[in-house]
Structures are given as structure tokens and as C-alpha cells.
PyMOL Python script that loads the backbone (N, CA, C, O; Angstrom):
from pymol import cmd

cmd.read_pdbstr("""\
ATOM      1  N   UNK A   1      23.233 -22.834   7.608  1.00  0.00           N
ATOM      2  CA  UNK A   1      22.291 -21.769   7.390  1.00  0.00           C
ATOM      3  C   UNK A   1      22.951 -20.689   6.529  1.00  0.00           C
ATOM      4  O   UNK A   1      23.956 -20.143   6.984  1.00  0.00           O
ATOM      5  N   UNK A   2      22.525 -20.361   5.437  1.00  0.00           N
ATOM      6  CA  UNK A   2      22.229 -19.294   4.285  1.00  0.00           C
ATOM      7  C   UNK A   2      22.978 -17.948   5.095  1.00  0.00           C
ATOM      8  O   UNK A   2      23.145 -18.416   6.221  1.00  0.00           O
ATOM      9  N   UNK A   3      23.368 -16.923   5.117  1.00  0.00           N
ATOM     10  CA  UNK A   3      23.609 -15.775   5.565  1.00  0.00           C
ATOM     11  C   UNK A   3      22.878 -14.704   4.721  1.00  0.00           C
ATOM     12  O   UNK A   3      23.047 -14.500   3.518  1.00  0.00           O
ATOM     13  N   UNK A   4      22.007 -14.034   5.585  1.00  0.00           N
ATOM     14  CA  UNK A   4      21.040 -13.384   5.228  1.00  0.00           C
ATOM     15  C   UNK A   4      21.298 -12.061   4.208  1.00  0.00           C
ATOM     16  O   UNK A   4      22.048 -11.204   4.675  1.00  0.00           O
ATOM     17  N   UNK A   5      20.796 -11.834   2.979  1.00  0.00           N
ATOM     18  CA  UNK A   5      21.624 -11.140   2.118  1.00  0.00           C
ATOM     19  C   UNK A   5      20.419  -9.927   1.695  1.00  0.00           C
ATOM     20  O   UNK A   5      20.550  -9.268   0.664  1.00  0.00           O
ATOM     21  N   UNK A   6      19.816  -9.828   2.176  1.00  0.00           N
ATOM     22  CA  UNK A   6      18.420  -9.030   1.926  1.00  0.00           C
ATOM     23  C   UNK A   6      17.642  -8.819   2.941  1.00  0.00           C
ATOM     24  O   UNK A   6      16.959  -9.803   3.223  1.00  0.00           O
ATOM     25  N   UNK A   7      17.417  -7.496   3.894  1.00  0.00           N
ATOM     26  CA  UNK A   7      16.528  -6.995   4.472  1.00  0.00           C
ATOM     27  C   UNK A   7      15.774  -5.790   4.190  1.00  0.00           C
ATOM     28  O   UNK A   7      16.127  -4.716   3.702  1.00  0.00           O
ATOM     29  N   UNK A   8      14.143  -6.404   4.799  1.00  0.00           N
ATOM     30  CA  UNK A   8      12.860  -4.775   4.859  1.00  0.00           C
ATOM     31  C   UNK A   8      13.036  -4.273   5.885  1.00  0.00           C
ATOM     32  O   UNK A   8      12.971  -5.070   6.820  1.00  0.00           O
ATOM     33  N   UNK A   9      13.293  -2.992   6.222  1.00  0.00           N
ATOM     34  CA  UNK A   9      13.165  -2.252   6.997  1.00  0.00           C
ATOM     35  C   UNK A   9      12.185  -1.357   7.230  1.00  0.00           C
ATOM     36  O   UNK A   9      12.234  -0.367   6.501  1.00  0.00           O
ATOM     37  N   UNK A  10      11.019  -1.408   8.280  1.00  0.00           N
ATOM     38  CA  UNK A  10      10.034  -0.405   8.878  1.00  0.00           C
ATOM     39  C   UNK A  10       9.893   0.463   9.250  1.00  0.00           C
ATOM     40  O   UNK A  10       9.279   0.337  10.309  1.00  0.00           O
ATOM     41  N   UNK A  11      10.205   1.962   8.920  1.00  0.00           N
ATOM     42  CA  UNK A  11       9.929   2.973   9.454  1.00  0.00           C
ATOM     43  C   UNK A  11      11.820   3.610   9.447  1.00  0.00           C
ATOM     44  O   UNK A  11      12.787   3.034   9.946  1.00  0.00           O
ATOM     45  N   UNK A  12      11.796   4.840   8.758  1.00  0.00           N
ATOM     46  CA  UNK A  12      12.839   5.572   8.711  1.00  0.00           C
ATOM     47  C   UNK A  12      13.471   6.251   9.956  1.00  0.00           C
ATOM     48  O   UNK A  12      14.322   7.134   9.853  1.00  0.00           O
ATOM     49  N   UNK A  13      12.947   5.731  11.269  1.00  0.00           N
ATOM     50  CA  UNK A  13      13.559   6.807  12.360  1.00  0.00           C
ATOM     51  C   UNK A  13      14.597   6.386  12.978  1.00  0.00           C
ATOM     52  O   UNK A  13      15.054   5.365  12.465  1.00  0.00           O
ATOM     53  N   UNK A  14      15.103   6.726  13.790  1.00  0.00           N
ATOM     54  CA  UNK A  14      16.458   6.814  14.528  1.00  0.00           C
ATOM     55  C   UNK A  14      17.088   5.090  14.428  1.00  0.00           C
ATOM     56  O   UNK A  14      18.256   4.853  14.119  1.00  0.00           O
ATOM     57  N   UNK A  15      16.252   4.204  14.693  1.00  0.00           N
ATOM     58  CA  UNK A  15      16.619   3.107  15.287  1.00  0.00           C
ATOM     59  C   UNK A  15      16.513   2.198  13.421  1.00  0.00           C
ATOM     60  O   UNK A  15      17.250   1.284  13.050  1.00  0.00           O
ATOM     61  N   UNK A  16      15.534   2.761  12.715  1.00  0.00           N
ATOM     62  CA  UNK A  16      15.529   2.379  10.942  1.00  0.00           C
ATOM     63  C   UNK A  16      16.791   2.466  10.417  1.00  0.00           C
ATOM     64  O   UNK A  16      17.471   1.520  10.020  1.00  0.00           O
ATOM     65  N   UNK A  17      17.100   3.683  10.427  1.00  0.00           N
ATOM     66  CA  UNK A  17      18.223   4.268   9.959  1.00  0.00           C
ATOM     67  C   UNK A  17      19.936   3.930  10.475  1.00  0.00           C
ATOM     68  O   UNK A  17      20.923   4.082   9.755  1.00  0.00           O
ATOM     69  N   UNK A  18      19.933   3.444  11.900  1.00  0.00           N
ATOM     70  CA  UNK A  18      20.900   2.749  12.714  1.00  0.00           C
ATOM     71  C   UNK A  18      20.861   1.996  12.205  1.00  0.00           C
ATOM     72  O   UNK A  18      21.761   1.959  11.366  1.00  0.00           O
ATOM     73  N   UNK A  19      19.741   0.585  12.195  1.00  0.00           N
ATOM     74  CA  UNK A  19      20.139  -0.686  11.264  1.00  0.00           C
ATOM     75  C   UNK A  19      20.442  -0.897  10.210  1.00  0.00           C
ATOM     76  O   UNK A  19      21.258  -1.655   9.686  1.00  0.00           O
ATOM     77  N   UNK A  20      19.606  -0.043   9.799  1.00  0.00           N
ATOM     78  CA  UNK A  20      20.098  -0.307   8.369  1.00  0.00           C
ATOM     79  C   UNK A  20      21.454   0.068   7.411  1.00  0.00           C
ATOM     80  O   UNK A  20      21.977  -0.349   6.378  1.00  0.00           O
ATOM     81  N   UNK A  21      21.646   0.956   8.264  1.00  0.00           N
ATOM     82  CA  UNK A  21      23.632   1.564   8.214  1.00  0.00           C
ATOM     83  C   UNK A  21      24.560   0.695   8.350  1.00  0.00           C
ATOM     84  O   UNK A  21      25.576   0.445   7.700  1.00  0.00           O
ATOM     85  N   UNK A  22      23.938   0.117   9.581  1.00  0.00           N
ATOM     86  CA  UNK A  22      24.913  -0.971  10.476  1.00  0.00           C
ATOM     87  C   UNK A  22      24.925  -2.104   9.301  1.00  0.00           C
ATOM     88  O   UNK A  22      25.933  -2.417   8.668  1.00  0.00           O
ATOM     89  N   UNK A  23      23.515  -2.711   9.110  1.00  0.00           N
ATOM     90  CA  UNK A  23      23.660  -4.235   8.164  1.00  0.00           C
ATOM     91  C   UNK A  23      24.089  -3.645   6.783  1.00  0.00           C
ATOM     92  O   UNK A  23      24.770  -4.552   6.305  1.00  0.00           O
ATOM     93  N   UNK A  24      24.064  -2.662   5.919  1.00  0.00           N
ATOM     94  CA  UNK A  24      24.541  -2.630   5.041  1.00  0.00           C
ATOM     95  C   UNK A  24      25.542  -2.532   4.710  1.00  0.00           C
ATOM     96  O   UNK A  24      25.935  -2.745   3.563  1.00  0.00           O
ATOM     97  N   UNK A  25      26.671  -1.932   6.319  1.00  0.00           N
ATOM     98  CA  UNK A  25      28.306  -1.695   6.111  1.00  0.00           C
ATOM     99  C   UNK A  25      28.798  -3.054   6.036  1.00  0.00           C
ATOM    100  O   UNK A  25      29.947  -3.221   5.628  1.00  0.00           O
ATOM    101  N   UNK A  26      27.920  -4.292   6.454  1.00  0.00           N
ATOM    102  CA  UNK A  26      27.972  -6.019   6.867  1.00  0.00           C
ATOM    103  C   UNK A  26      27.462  -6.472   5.656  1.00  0.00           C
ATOM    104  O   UNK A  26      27.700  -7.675   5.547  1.00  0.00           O
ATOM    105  N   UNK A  27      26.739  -5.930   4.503  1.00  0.00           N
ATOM    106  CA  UNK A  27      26.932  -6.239   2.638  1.00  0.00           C
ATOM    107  C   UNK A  27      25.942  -6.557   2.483  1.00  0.00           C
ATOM    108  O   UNK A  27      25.648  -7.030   1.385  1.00  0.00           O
ATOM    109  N   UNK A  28      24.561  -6.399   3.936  1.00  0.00           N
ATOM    110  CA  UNK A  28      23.130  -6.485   3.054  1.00  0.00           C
ATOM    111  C   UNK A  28      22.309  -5.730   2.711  1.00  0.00           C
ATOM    112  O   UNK A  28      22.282  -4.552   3.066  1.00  0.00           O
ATOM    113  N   UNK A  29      21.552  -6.232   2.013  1.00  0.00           N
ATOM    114  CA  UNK A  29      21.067  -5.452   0.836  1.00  0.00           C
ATOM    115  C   UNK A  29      20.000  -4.819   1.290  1.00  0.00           C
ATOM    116  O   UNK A  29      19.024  -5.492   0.957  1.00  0.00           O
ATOM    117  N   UNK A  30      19.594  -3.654   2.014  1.00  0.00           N
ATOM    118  CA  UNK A  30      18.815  -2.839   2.741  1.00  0.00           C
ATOM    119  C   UNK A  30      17.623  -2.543   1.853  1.00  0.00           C
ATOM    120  O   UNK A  30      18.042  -2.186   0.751  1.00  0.00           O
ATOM    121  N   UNK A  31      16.244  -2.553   1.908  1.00  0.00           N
ATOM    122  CA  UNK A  31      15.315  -2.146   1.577  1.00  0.00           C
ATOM    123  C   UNK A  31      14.047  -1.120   2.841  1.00  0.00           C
ATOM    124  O   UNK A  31      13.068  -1.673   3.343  1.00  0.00           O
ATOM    125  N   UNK A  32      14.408   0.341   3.098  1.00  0.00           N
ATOM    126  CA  UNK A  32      13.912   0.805   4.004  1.00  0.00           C
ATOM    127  C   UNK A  32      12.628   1.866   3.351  1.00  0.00           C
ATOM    128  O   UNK A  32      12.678   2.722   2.467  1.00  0.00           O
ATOM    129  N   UNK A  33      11.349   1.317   4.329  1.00  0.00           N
ATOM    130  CA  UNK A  33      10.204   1.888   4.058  1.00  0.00           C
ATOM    131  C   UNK A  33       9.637   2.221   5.394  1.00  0.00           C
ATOM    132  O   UNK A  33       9.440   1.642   6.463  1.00  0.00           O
ATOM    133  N   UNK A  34       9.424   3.625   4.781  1.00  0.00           N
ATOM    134  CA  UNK A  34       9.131   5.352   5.489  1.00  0.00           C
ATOM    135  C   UNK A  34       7.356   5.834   4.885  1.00  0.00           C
ATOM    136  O   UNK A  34       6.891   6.131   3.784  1.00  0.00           O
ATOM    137  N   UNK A  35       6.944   5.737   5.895  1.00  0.00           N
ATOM    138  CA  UNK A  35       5.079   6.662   5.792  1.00  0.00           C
ATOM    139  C   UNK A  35       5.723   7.928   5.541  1.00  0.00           C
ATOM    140  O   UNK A  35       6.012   8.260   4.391  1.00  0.00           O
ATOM    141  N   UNK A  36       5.898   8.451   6.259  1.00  0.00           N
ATOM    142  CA  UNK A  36       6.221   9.457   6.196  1.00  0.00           C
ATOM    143  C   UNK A  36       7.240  10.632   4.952  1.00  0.00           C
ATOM    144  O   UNK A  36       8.252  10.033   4.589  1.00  0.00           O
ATOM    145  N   UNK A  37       7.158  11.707   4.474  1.00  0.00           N
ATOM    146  CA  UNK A  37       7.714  12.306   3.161  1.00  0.00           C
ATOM    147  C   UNK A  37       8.819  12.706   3.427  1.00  0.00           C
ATOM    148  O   UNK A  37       9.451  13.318   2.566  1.00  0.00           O
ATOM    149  N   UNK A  38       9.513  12.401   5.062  1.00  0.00           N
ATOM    150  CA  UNK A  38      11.135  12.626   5.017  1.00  0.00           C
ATOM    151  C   UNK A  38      11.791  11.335   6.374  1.00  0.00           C
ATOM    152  O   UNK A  38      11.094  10.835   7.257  1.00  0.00           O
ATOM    153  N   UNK A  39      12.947  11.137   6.186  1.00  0.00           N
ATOM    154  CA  UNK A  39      13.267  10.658   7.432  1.00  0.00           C
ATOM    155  C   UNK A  39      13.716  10.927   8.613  1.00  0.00           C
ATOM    156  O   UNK A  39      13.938  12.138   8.611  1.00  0.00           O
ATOM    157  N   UNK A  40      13.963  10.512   9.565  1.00  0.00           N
ATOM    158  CA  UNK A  40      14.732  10.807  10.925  1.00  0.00           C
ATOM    159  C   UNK A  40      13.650  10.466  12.059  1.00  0.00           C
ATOM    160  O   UNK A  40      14.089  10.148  13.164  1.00  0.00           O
ATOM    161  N   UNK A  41      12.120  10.516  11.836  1.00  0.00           N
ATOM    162  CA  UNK A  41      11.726  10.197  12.713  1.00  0.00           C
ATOM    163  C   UNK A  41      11.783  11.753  14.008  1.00  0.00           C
ATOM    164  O   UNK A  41      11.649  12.943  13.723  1.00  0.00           O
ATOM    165  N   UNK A  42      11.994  11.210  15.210  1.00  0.00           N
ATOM    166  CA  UNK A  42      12.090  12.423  16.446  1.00  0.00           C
ATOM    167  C   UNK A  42      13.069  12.936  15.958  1.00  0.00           C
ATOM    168  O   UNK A  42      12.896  14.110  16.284  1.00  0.00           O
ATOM    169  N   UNK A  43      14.501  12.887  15.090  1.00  0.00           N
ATOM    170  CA  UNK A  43      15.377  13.421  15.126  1.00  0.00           C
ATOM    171  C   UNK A  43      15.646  14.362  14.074  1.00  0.00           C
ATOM    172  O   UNK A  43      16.590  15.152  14.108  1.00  0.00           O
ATOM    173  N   UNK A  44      14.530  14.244  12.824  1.00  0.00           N
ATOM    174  CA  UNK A  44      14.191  15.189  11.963  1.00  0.00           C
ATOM    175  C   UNK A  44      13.849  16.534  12.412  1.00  0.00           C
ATOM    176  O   UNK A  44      13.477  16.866  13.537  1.00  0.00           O
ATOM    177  N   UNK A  45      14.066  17.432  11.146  1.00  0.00           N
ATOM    178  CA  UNK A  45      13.776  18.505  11.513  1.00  0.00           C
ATOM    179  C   UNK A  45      12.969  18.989  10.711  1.00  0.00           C
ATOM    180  O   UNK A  45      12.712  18.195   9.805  1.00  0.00           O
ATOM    181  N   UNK A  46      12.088  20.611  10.588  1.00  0.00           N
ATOM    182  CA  UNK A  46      11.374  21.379   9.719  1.00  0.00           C
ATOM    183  C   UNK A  46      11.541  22.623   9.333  1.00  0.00           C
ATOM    184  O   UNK A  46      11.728  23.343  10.314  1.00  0.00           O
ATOM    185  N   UNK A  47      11.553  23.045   8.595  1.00  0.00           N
ATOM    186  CA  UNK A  47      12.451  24.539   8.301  1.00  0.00           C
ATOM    187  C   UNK A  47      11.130  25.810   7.914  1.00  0.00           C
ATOM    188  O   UNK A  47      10.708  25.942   6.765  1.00  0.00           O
ATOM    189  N   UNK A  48      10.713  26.501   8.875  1.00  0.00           N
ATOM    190  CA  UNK A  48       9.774  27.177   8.291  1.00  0.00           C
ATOM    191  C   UNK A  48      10.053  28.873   7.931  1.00  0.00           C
ATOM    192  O   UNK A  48      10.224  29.853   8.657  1.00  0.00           O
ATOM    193  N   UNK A  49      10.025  28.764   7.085  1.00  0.00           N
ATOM    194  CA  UNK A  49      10.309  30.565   6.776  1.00  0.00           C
ATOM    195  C   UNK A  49      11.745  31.107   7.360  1.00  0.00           C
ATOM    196  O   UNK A  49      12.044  32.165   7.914  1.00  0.00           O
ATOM    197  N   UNK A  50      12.611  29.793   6.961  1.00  0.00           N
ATOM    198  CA  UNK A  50      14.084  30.315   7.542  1.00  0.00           C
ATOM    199  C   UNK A  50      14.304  29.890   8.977  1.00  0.00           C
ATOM    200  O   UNK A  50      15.452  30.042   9.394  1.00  0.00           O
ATOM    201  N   UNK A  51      13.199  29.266   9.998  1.00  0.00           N
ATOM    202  CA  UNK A  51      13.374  29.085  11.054  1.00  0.00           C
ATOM    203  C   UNK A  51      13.402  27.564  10.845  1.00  0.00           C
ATOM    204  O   UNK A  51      12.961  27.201   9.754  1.00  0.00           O
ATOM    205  N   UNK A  52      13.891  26.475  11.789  1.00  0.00           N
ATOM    206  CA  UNK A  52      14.711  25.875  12.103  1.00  0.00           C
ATOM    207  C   UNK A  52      13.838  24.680  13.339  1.00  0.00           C
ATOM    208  O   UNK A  52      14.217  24.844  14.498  1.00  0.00           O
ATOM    209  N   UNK A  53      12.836  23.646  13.144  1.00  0.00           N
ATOM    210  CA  UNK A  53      12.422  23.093  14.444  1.00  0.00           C
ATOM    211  C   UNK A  53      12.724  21.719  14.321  1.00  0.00           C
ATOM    212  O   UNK A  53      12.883  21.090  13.275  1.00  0.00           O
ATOM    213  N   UNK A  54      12.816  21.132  15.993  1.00  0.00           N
ATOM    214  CA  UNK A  54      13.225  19.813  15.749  1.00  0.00           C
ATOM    215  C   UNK A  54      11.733  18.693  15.750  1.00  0.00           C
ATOM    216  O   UNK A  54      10.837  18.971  16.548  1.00  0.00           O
ATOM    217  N   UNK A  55      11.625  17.900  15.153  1.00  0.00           N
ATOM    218  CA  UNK A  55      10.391  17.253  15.114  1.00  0.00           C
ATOM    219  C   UNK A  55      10.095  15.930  16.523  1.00  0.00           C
ATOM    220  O   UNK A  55       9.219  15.065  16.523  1.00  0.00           O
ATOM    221  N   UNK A  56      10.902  16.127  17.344  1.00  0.00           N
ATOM    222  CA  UNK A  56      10.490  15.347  18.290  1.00  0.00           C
ATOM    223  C   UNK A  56      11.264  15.948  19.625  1.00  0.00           C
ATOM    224  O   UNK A  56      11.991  16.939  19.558  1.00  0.00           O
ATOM    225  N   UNK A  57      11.012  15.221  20.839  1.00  0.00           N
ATOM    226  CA  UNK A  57      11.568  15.800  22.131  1.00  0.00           C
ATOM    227  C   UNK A  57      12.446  14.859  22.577  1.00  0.00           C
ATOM    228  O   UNK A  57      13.135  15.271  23.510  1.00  0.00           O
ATOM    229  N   UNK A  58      12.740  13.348  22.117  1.00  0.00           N
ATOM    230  CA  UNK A  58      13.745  12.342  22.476  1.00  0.00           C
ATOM    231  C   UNK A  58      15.093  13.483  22.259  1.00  0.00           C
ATOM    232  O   UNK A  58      15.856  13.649  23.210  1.00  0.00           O
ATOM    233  N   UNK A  59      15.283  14.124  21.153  1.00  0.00           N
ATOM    234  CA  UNK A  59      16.413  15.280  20.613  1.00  0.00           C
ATOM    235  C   UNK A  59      16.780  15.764  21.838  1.00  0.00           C
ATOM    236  O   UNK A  59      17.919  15.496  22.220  1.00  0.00           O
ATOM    237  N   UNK A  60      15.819  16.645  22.779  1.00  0.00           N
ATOM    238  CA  UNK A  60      16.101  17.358  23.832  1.00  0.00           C
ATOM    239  C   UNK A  60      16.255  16.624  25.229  1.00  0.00           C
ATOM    240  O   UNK A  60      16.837  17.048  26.227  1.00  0.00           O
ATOM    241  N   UNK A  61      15.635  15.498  25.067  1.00  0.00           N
ATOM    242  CA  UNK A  61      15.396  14.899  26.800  1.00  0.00           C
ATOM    243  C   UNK A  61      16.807  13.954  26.468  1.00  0.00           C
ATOM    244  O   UNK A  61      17.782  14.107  27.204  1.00  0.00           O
ATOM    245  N   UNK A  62      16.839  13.402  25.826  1.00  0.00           N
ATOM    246  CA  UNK A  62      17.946  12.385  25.823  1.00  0.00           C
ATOM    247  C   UNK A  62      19.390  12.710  24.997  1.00  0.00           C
ATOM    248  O   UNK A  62      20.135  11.793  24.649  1.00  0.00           O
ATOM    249  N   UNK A  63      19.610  13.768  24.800  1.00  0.00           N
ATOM    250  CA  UNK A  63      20.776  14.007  23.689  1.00  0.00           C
ATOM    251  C   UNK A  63      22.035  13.043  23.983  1.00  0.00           C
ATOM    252  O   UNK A  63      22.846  13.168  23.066  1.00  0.00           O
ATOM    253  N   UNK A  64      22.378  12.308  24.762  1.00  0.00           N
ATOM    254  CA  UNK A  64      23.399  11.615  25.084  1.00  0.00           C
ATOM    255  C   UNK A  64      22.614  10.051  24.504  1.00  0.00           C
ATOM    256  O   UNK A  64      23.488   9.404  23.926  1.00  0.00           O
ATOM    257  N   UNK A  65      22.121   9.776  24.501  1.00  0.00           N
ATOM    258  CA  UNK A  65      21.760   8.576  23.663  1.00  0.00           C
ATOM    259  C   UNK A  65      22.018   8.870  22.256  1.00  0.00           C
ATOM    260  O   UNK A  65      22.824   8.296  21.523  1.00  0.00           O
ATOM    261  N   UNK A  66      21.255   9.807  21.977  1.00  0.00           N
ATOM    262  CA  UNK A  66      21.632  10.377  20.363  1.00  0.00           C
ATOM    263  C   UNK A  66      23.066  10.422  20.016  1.00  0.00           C
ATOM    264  O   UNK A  66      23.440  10.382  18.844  1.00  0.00           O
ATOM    265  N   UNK A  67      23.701  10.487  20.805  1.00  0.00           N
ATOM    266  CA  UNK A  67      25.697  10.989  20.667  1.00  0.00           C
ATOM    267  C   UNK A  67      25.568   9.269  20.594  1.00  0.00           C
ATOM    268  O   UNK A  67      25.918   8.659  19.583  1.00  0.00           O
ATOM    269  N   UNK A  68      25.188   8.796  21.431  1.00  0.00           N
ATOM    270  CA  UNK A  68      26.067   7.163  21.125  1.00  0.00           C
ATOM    271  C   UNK A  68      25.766   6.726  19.771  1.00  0.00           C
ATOM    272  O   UNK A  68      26.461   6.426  18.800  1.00  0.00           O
ATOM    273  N   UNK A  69      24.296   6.791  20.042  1.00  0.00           N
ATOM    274  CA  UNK A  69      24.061   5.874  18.760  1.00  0.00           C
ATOM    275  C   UNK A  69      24.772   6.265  17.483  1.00  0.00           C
ATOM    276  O   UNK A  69      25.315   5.303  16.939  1.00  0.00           O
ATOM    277  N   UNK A  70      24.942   7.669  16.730  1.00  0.00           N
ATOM    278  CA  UNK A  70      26.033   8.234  15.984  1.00  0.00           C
ATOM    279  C   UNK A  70      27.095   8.371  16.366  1.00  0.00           C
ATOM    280  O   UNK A  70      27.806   9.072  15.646  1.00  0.00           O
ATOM    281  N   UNK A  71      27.629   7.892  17.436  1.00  0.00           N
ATOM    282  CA  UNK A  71      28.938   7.790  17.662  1.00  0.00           C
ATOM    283  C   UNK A  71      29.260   6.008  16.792  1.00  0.00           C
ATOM    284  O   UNK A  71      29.999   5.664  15.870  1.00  0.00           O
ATOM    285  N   UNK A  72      27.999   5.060  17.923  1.00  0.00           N
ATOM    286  CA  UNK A  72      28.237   3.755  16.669  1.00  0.00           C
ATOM    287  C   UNK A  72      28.166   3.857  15.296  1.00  0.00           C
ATOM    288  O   UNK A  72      28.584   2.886  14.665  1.00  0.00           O
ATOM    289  N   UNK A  73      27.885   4.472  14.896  1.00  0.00           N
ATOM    290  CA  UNK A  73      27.708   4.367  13.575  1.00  0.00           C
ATOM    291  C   UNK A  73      29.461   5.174  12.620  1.00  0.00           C
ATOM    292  O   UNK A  73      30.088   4.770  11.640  1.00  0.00           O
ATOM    293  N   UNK A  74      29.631   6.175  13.377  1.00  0.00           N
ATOM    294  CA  UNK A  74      30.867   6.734  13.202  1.00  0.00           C
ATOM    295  C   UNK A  74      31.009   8.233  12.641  1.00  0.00           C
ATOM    296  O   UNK A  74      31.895   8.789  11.991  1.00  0.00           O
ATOM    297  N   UNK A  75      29.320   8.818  13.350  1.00  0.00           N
ATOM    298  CA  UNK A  75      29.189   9.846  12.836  1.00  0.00           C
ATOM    299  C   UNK A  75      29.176  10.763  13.660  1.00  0.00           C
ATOM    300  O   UNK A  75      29.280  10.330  14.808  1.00  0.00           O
ATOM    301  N   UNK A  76      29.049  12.426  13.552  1.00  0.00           N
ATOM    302  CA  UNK A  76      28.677  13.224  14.797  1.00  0.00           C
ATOM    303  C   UNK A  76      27.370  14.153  14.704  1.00  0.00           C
ATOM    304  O   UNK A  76      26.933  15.127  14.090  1.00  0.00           O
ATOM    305  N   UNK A  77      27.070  13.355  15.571  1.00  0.00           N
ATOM    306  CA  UNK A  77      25.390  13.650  15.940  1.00  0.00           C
ATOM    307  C   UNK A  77      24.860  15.312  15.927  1.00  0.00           C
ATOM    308  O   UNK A  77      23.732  15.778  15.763  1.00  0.00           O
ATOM    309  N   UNK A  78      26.532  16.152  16.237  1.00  0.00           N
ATOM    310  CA  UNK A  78      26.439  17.213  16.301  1.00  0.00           C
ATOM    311  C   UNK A  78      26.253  17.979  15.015  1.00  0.00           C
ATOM    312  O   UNK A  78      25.393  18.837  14.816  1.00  0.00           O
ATOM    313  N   UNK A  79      27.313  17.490  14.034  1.00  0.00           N
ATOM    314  CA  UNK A  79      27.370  17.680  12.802  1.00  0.00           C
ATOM    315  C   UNK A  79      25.935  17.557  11.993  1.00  0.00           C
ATOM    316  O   UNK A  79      25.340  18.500  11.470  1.00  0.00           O
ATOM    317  N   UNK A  80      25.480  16.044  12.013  1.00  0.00           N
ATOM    318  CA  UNK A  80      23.873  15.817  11.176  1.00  0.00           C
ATOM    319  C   UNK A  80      22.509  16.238  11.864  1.00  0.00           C
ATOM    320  O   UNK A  80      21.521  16.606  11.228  1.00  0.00           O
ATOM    321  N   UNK A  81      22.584  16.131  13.344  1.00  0.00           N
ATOM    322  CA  UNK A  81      21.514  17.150  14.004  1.00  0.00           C
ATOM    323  C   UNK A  81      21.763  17.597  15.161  1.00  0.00           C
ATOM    324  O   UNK A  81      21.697  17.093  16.282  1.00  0.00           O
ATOM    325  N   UNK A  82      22.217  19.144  14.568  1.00  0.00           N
ATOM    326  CA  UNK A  82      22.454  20.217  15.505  1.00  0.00           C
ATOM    327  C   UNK A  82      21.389  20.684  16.406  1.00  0.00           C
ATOM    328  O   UNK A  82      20.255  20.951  16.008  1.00  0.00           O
ATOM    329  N   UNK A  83      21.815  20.785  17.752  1.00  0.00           N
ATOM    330  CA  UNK A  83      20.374  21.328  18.886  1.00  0.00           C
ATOM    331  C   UNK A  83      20.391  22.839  18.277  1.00  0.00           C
ATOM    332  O   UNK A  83      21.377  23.451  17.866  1.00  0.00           O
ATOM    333  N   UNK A  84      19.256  23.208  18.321  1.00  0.00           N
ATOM    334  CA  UNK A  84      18.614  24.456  17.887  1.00  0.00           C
ATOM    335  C   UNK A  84      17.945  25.283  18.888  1.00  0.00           C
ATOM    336  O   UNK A  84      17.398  26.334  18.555  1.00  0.00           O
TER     337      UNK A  84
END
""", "prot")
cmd.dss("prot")
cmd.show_as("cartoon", "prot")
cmd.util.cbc("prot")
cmd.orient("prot")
């Protein structure tokens, strides 16, 4: 069997953006498609008039899932989305 050298990816949010990090550091060729006009999904944010909101509540109820999953990846969750 072929080793898969090309994936579509559905939807830009937390779990989009995990895979597709993950399979592309593994050399495939990521193609990720987003409805939406930014990414992150719950973990995005919105900036209104200088103020600062988070676009979902997984951010607040679960923040320790959020640390792992950017911890797998090798990033800090704190650093790319700060609680506000």
C-alpha cells in the first residue's frame, strides 16, 4: 500500500489545525478548508474596539485539554491563546 501523500482537511478548528500540523510535520501535503473568514474555531478570538473576546467556551471550561493538545504539537497554548 501507497503511503498517503495528500490530504483534505474540514473545518479550521482546534482538532483541523492539530491534524493537519501533525500530518504535515510526517511530509503530507495538507489541503485545509475553513467556512468560516478566520481560523481556530472555539479557540479563536475577536478584537473589538481594542477589546479582546474569546469565540467559544471549550477555551474556558476545558483549558487543560487545550495545554495538551499544544503541548503535542510543541507549542504553548499560553503563548498563541492567552485567557482573557
Amino acid at each position: 500500500m501507497a503511503p498517503i501523500r495528500k490530504v483534505a482537511i474540514v473545518g479550521g478548528g482546534l482538532a483541523g489545525l492539530a491534524a493537519g500540523g501533525l500530518l504535515s510535520r510526517k511530509g503530507v501535503q495538507v489541503s485545509l478548508f475553513e467556512a468560516n473568514n478566520k481560523l481556530g474555531g472555539c479557540c479563536a478570538t475577536t478584537t473589538v474596539d481594542g477589546y479582546t473576546f474569546n469565540d467559544g467556551a471549550l477555551f474556558v471550561a476545558v483549558p487543560s485539554l487545550l495545554d495538551f493538545v499544544f503541548e503535542q504539537l510543541g507549542l504553548s497554548r499560553q503563548l498563541f491563546v492567552p485567557l482573557r
